[in-house]
N, C-alpha and C positions, 0 to 999 in steps of 0.2 A: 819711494818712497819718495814726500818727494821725493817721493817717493823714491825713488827710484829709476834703474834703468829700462828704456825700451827700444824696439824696434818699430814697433809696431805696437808694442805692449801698451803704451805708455799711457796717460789720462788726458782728460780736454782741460783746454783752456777755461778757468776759472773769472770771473768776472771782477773786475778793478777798476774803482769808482774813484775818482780823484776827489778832493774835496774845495778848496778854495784856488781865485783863478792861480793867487800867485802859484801856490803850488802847483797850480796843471802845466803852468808853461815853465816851470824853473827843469833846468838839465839835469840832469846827470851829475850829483857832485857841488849841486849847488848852496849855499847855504840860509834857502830860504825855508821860514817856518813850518813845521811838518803838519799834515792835515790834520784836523782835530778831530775827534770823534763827532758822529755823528750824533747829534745833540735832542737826547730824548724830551728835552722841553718841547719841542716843534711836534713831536709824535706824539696825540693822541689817542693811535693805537699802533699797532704794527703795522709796517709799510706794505700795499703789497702792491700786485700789476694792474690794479684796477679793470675795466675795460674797454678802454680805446687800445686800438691796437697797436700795438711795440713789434719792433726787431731788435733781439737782441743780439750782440755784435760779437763773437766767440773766438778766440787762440786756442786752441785744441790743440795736443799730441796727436800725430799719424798713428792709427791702428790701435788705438784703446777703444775698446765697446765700449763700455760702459758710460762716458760721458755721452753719447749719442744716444744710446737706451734711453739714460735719464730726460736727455731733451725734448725727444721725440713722444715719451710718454707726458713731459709736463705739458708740452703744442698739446696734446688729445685733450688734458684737462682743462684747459686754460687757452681755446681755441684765436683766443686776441694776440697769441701770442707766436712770432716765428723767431727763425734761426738764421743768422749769418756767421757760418764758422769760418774759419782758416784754419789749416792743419800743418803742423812740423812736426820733423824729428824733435826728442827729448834735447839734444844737444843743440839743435840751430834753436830753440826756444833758449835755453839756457844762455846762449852768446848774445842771442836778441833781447833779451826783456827790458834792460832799462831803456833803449832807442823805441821800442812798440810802444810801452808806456808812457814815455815820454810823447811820444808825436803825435800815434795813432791807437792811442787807449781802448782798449774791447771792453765790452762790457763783463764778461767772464774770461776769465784768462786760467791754465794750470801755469802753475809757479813752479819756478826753481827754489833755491836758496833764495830766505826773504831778509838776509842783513842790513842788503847794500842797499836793498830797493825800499827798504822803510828808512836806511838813512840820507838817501837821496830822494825822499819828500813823492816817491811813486805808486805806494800802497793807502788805503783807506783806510784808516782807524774804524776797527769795529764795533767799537766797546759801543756806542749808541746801541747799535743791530741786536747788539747780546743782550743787554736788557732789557730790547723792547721784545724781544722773540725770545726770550729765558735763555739765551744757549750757556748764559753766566750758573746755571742751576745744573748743568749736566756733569759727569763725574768731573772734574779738574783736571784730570792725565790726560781728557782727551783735547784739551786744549793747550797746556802745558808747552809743546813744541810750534804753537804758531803763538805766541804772548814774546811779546821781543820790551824789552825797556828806552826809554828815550836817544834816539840818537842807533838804531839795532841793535845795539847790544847791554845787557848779556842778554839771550834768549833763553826761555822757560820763563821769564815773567812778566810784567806790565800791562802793556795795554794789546788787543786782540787787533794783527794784521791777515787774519788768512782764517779760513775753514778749511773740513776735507769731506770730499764727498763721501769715503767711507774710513776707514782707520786697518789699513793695512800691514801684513806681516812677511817675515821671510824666513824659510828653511829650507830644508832637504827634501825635494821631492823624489819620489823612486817608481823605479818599473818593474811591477811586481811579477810578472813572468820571468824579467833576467833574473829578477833577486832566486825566487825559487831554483833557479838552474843552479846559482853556487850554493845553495843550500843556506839562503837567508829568511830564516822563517820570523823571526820576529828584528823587530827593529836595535840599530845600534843602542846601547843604554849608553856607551863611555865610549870617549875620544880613540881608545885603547880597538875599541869592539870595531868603531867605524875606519879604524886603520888596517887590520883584520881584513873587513870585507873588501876595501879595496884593491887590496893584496889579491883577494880571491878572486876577483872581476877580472884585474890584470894577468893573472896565471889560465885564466878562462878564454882568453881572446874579445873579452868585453869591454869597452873602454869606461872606466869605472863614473869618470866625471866630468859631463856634458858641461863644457862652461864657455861664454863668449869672453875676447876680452880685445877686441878687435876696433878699429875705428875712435872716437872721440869718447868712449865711452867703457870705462876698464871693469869687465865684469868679473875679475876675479875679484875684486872689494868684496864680491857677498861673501864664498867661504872663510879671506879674511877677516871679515867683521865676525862671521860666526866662530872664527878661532878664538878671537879675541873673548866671545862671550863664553866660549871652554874651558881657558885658563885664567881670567879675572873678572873680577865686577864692572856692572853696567855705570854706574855712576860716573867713576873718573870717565869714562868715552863720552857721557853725556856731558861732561862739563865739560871737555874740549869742544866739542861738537856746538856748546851753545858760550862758547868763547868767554866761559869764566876766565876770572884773573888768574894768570899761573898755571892753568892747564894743558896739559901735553899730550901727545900721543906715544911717545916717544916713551913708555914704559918698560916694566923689566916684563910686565907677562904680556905687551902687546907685542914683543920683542919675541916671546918662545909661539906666538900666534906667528908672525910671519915667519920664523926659521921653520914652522910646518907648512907651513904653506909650501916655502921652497924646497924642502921635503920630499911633498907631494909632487910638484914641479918636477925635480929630478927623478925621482920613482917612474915616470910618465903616464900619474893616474888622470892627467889632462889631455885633452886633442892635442895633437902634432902642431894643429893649423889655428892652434888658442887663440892665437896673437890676430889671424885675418877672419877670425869667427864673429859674424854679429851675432844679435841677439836672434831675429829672428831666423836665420838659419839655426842655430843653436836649439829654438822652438821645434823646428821644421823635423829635424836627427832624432831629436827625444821623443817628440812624437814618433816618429817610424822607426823606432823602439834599439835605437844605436846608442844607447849608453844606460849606465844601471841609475848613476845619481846625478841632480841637477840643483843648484843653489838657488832658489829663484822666491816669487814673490805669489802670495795667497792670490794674488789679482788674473793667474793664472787659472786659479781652481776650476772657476766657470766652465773655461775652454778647454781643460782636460778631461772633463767629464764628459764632453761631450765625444772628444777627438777619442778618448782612450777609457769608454767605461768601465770601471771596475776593475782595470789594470794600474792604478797609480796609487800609491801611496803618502804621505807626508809623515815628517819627524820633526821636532825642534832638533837643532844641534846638541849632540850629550854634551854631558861634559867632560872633563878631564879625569875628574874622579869620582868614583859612584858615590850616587845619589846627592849631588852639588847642585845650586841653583840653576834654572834654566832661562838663559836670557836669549833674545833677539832683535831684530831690528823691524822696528813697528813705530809704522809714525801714518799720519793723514793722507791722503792722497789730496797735496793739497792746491786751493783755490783761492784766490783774490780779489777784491774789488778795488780797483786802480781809483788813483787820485781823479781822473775828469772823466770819468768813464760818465754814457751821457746817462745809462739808465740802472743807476745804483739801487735805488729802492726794493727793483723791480727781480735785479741779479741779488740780492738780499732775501729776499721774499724764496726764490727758488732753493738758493742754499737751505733754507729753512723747510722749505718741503721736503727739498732730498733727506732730511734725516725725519722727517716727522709724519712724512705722507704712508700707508700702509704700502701703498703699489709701489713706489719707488723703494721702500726699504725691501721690499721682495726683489725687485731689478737689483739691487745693491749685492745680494745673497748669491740672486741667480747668475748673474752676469758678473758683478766682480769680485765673484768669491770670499768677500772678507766681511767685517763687521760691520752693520754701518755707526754711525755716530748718532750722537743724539742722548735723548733721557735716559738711564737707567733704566727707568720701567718700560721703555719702549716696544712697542711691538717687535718679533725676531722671527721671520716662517722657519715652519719646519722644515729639516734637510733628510734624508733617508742614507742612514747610517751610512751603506757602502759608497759613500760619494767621496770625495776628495776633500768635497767644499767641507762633509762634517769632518773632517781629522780638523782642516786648518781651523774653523771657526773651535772647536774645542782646544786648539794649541793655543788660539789666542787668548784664550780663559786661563790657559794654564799659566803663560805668561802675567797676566793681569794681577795672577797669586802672587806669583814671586818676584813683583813687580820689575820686571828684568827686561822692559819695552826700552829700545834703544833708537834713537835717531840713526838716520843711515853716516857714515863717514864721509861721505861725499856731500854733505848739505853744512861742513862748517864754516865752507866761505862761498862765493860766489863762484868763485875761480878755482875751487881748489881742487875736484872731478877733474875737469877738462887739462888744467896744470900742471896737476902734481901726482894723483892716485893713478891714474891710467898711464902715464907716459912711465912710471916708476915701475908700476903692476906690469908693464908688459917690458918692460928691462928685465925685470926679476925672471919671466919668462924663456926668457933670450940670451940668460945668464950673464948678463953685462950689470946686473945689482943685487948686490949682497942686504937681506936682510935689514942686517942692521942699519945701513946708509938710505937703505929705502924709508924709514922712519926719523931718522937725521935729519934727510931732505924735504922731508911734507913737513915735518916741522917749522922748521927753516922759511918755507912757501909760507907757508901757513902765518907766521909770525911778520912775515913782509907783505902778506894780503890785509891782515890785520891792521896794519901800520899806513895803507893806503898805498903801496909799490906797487 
């Protein structure tokens, strides 16, 4: 989500176009004037790559397709055009982005959390691009989580610092052969049912719940977060999450969400080895079909269809109580165009393909399993029923109903993944943190990252 965690999983580096010099050279922190949008007076039509030939200059995540698909198919159509990526881990890009940005600016870059970096003068004001390419005309929600207000924050409004290449979700995915052995013929409906089944994986010799949460990167957030959307509403997470005034994490039903978690923790419906799991070993197990359920992200779909046809499944999280709304955590996978990046127009122009070109939004289906963005009426190929990819792309409609799309808990500060969730998350694991103090403490972070400490 930003998405998100990966291993391997993760997305490319998105493009960040700096806008005036002061800002290209000011640090980290500095308090010079933030880039202005780019100013549709100058544009007589929409920008694009012309055809003198360009390289454009790329920060990519390690091991996400998808950004490589996209590129490699825009070079075919737009032959003037090449690639110079770089590739990281999700976490070394996270620790990195204001020093890339700052020094050596790529023209596409994937983002982390964009508070700090639109309040440290490192992001492009998109709102020119939106206008002149409609992206201001497509549904609101899907831009909702990259619009940050003057100075980052609050985020969910103002002016537009990011795209996503598609608009990503996260649930339960399953192995439909294990499920069949404990006799799970249809999917959890209620917290109650998927407590049940875990029970019955664990008395099986199955280990019920494939999850990493290993290294710089705490993957138990996901069924966390998906707790959270079991026993309360998406709203208050989102106003933490986009650092309204006054909001918390530190609730009574975000409170009965991690005391299940730890729960589950003690029950030992998690690997032994949770804590030295990454993701893609986690990938590697579920694949060669060693655990029933997996908390993970639509971005996967692609790659299970292929690795595992016709044996996978997806579910939204139930909920607590039958027939309660269904919420998840669904945000952009998203991209940027830095303040000096040298070729904004051009990293502008593509973004704009990727959700509007038919071939690309088919790469978008095929390969990153999730929706892409873009118009309402836009073009959508068709999926064949028993694929993975149609459960997720139908869960995300589902969600869209009951408007229950949640930013991930890891994107409310910059620092607050690598900080606070994972070093907490994997205490809780280790039984050296209770619950309750685990939400104390992120709090706490949270309100000192906010404050500039």
């Amino acid at each position: 989500m930003a998405r998100r965690v990966s291993t391997g999983r993760f997305g490319a580096a998105l493009v960040i176009a700096m806008g005036t010099l002061a800002a290209a050279c000011a640090a980290p922190g500095s308090n010079s004037p933030q880039p202005q949008a780019t100013s549709t007076s100058s544009m007589s039509a929409a920008p694009t790559c012309g055809s003198a030939p360009i390289k454009l200059n790329g920060y990519f995540e390690t091991g996400f397709p998808l950004p490589k698909a996209l590129t490699s198919e825009f070079t075919k159509q737009h032959p003037n055009i090449t690639w110079d990526i770089r590739e990281d881990q999700f976490a070394v890009i996270t620790q990195n982005a204001p020093r890339v940005l700052a020094d050596n600016p790529p023209d596409l870059m994937r983002l982390p959390q964009v508070s700090e970096l639109v309040k440290d003068n490192l992001l492009k004001n998109l709102d020119g691009y939106a206008t002149a390419f409609g992206w201001d005309k497509w549904p609101a929600s899907q831009l909702e989580q990259l619009r940050l207000g003057p100075g980052g924050r609050p985020r969910g409004e103002g002016s537009l610092y990011a795209l996503g290449l598609n608009f990503s979700m996260t649930g339960v995915f399953y192995n439909k052969k294990l499920a069949t052995q404990i006799g799970m013929s249809t999917p959890p409906s209620t917290l109650a049912e998927l407590d049940a089944t875990l029970a019955k994986a664990k008395g099986a010799g199955i280990t019920p719940i494939l999850q990493f949460n290993g290294g710089a990167t705490g993957g138990l957030a996901f069924p966390l977060q998906n707790l959270m959307a079991s026993y309360g509403p998406a709203g208050p997470v989102n106003d933490w999450i986009f650092q309204k005034p006054g909001a918390t994490i530190d609730t009574p039903s975000n409170l009965q969400a991690a005391q299940h978690l730890e729960k589950w923790v003690k029950a030992g419906y998690f690997p032994k080895d949770a804590n030295a799991l990454d993701y893609a070993t986690m990938m590697s197990r579920f694949i060669d079909g060693q655990g029933l359920f997996m908390f993970n992200g639509d971005w996967e779909s692609g790659n299970l269809d292929k690795q595992m046809p016709g044996n996978v499944g997806f579910l939204l999280m139930p909920p607590a109580q039958q027939g309660g709304k269904l919420a998840a955590m669904s945000a952009p996978l998203t991209f940027g165009i830095a303040a000096n990046a040298k070729n904004a127009d051009c990293a502008a122009f593509f973004l704009n393909w990727v959700a509007t070109d038919k071939r690309a939004r088919e790469i978008g289906v095929e390969v990153g399993g999730s929706r892409p963005m873009g118009p309402a009426d836009a073009y959508m190929p068709a999926v064949a029923a028993d694929k993975v990819t149609a459960s997720t792309l139908a869960a995300g409609a589902h969600i869209a109903k009951d408007n229950g799309a949640m930013d991930f808990i890891a994107n409310a500060t910059g620092a607050i993944y690598a900080k606070s969730w994972t070093p907490q998350l994997q205490k809780l694991v280790a039984g050296q943190q209770s619950p309750q103090e685990l939400l104390k403490t992120v709090q706490a972070d949270y309100a000192d990252q906010l404050e500039g400490n």
